[in-house]
C-alpha positions as CSV (number, residue, x, y, z in Angstrom):
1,X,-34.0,13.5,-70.9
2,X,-35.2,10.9,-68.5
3,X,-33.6,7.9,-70.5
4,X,-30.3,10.0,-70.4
5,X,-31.0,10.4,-66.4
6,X,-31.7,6.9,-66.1
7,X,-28.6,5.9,-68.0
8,X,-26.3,7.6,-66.0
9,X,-27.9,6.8,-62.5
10,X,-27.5,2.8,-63.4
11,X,-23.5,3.1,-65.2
12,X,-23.2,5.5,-62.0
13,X,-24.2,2.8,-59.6
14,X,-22.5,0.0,-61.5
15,X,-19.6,2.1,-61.0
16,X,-19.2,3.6,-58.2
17,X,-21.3,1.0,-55.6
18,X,-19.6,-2.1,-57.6
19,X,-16.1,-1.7,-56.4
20,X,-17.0,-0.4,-52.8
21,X,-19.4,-3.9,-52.3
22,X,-16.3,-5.8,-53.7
23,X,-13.4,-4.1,-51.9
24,X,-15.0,-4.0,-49.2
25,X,-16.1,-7.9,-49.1
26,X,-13.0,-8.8,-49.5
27,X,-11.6,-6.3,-47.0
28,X,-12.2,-8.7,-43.5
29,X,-10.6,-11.8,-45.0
30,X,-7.7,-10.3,-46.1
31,X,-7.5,-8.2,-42.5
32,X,-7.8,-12.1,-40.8
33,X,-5.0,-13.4,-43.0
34,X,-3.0,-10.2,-42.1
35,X,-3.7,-10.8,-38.6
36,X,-2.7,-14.4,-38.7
37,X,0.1,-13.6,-39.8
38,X,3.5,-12.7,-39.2
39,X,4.2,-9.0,-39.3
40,X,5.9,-8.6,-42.7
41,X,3.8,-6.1,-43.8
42,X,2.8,-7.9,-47.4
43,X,-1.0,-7.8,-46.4
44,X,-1.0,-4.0,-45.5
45,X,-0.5,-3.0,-48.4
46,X,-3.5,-5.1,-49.9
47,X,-5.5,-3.6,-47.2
48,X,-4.7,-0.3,-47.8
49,X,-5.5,-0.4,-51.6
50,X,-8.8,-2.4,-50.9
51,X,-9.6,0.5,-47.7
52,X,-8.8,3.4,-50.7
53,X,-11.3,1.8,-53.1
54,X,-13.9,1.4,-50.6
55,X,-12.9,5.4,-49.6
56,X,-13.0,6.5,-53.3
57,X,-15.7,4.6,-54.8
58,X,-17.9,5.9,-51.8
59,X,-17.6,9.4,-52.4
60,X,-18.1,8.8,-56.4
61,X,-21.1,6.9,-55.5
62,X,-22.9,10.1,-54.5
63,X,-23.5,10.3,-57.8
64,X,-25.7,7.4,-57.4
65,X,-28.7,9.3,-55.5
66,X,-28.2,12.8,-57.3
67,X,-29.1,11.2,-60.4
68,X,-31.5,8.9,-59.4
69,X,-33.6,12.1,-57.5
70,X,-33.4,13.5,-60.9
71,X,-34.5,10.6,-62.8
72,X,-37.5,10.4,-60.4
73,X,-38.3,13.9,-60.6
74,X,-38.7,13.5,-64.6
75,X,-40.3,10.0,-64.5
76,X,-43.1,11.5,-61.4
77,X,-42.6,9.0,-59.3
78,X,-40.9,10.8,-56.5
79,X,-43.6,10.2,-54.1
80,X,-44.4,6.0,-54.7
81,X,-43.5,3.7,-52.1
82,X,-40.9,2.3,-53.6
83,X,-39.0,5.0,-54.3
84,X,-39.3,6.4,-50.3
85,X,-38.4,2.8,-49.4
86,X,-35.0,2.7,-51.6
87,X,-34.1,6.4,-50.6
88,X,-34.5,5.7,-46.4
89,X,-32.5,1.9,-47.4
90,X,-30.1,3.8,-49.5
91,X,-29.6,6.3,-46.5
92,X,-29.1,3.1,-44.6
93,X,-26.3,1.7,-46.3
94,X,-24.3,5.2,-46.2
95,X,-24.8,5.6,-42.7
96,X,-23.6,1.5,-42.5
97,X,-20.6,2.5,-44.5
98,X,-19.5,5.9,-43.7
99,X,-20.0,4.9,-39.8
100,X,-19.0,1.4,-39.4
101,X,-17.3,-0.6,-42.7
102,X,-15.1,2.6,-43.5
103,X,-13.6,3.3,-39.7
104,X,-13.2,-0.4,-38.8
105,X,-11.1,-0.6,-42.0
106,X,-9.4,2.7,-40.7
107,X,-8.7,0.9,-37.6
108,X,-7.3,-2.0,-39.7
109,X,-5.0,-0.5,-41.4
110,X,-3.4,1.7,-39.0
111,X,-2.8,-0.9,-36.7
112,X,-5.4,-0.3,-34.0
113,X,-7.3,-2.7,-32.3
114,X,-10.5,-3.8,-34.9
115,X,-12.5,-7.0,-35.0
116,X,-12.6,-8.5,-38.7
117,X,-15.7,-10.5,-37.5
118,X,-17.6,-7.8,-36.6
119,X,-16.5,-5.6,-39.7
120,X,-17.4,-8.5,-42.1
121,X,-21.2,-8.6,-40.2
122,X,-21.5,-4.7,-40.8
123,X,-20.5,-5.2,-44.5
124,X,-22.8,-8.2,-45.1
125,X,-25.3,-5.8,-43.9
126,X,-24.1,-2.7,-46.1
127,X,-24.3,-5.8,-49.2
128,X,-27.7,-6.7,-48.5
129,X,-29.0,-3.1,-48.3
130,X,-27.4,-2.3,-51.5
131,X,-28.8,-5.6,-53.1
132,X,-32.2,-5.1,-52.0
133,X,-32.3,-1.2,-53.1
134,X,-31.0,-2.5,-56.2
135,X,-33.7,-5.3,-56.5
136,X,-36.4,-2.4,-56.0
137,X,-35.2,-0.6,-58.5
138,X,-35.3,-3.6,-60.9
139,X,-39.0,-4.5,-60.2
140,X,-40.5,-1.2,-59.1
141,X,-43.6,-2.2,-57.6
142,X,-46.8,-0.8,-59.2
143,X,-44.3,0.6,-61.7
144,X,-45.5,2.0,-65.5
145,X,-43.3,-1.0,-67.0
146,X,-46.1,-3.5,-67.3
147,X,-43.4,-5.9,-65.8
């Protein structure tokens, strides 16, 4: 059960956090281009497919945590430092993305006044929360792997 658990909690977060880090790295560029400019409306609609994957992908990857709880809970590792560190970071990056990448690209797309700069910082920081979760997972400190 726990390789099945584990299975699904890594092709869950290739996935579902893959396109949201993409999409929504690409995101402020595009919005400075758009901005820059004339107002055709030819870079809207990039925006808005690019704002729709970040949207999307974001609620999938709640599937991420759920089975990575679960893959914990069989493996007995739910309380090792690690682990408490990835879960607070991984609550990190949601609250990064749910409160600041997804409304500045909101704000974006409907025409209201956003800053690109400031929406690429917030995603750089969404990126490198994600990458380091992702790198504790990989070498799980003090972890049975022998690794």
């Amino acid at each position: 059960m726990t390789k099945f658990l584990l299975a699904v909690h890594v092709l869950a977060a290739i996935v579902a956090v893959g396109p949201v880090t993409v999409a929504a790295s690409m995101f402020p560029p595009v919005a400075r281009r758009v901005l820059a400019a004339p107002p055709d409306g030819s870079g809207t609609g990039t925006l808005r497919l690019l704002h729709r994957i970040c949207r999307v992908y974001a609620l999938v990857g709640v599937v991420v945590p759920v089975f990575g709880f679960a893959t914990a809970g069989e493996m007995g590792v739910l309380g090792s430092a690690w682990l408490i560190t990835s879960i607070a970071l991984t609550a990190v990056a949601a609250v990064v993305l749910g409160a600041l990448v997804l409304p500045a690209q909101s704000a974006l797309v409907e025409g209201r006044v956003a800053n690109p700069a400031r929406l690429a910082a917030f995603t750089g920081v969404f990126n490198l929360l994600w990458a380091t979760v992702t790198v504790l997972m990989i070498v799980r400190p003090g972890s049975s792997t022998g690794a």
